[in-house]
C-alpha positions in Angstrom: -8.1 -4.6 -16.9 -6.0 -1.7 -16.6 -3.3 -1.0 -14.2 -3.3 2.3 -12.3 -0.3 3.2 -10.3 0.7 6.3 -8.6 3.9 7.4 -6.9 5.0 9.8 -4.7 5.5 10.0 -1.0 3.0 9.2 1.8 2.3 12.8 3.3 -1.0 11.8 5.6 -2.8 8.5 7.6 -5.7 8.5 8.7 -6.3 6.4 11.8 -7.7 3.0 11.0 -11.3 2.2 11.3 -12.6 -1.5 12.1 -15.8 -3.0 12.3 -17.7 -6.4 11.8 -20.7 -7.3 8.8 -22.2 -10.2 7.9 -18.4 -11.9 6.1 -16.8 -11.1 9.4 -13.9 -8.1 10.6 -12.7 -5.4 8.5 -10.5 -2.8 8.7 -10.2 0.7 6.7 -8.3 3.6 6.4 -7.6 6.8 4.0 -3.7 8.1 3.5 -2.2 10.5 0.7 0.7 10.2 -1.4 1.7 13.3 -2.9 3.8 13.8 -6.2 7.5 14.2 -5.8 7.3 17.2 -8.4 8.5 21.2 -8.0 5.6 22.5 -9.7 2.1 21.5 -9.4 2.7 18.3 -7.5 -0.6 16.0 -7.7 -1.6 14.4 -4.6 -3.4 10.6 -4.6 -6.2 10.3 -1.7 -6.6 6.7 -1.6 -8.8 4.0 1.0 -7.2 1.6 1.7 -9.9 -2.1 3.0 -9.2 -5.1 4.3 -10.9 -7.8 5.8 -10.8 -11.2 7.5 -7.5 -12.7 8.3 -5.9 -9.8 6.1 -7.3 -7.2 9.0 -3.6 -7.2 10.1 -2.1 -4.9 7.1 -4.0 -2.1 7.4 -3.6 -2.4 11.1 0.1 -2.3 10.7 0.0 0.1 8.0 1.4 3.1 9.3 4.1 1.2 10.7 5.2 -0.7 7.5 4.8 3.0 5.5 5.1 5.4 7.3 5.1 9.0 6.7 7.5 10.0 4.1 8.1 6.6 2.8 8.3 6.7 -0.9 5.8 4.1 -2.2 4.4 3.1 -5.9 0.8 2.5 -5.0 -1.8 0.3 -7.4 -5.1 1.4 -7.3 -8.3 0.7 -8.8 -11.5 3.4 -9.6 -14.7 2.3 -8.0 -18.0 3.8 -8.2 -21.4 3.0 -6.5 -24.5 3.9 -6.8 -27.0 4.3 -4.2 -30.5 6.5 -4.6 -29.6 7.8 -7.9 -26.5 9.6 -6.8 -23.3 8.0 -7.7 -20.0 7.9 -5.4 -16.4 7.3 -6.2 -13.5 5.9 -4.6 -9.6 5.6 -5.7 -8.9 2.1 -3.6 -5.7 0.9 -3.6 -4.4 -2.5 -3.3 -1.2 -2.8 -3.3 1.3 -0.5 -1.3 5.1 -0.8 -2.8 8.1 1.1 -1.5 10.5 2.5 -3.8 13.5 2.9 -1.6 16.4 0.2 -2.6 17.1 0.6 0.8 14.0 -1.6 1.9 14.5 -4.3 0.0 16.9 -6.9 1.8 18.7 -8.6 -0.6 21.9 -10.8 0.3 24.5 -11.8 -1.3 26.9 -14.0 0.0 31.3 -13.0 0.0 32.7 -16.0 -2.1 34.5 -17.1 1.2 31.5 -18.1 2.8 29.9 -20.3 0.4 31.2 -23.9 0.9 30.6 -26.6 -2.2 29.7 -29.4 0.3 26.7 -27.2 1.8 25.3 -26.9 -2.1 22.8 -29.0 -2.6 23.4 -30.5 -6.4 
């Protein structure tokens, strides 16, 4: 299978949209992530579906990412058909943000680490 990503800044949410079927709750919602380019910047429209016990991250979506959050997003293509017309949709799966400032690594002084409190 192959891989789609695209990356650029988040530059719209849409407000989320929940409902119940047959499986149980969902939740949806559209955002765009535009091209950090000069010149012809391209801009992603992506959905964005969850479901079940998973409801909560597109809940909290727009708090996680919000607007202007650099993000790598992975997406896949889907197409339906329904009455002989076919309709597409770029959803994505997988929100990352680029920032090194988000990510909360932490690394210990040498002071602090005492050999009794390692455990081999």
């Amino acid at each position: 299978m192959n891989e789609l990503k695209f990356t650029g800044k988040i530059t719209h949410i849409e407000e989320v949209k929940t409902g119940e079927s047959a499986k149980g709750s969902w939740a949806t919602l559209k955002f765009q992530v535009t091209e950090d380019k000069e010149e012809y910047p391209q801009v992603g429209n992506f959905s964005y579906f969850k479901n079940g016990e998973n409801i909560k991250y597109a809940n909290d979506f727009a708090k996680m990412n919000p607007v202007g959050t650099e993000v790598v997003v992975t997406f896949n293509l889907k197409t339906s058909e329904w009455q002989g017309k076919y309709y597409g949709d770029v959803s994505a799966w997988k929100v990352e943000k680029v920032n090194a400032e988000d990510t909360q690594e932490v690394e210990l002084p040498e002071e602090d680490i005492n050999p009794e409190d390692i455990p081999f």
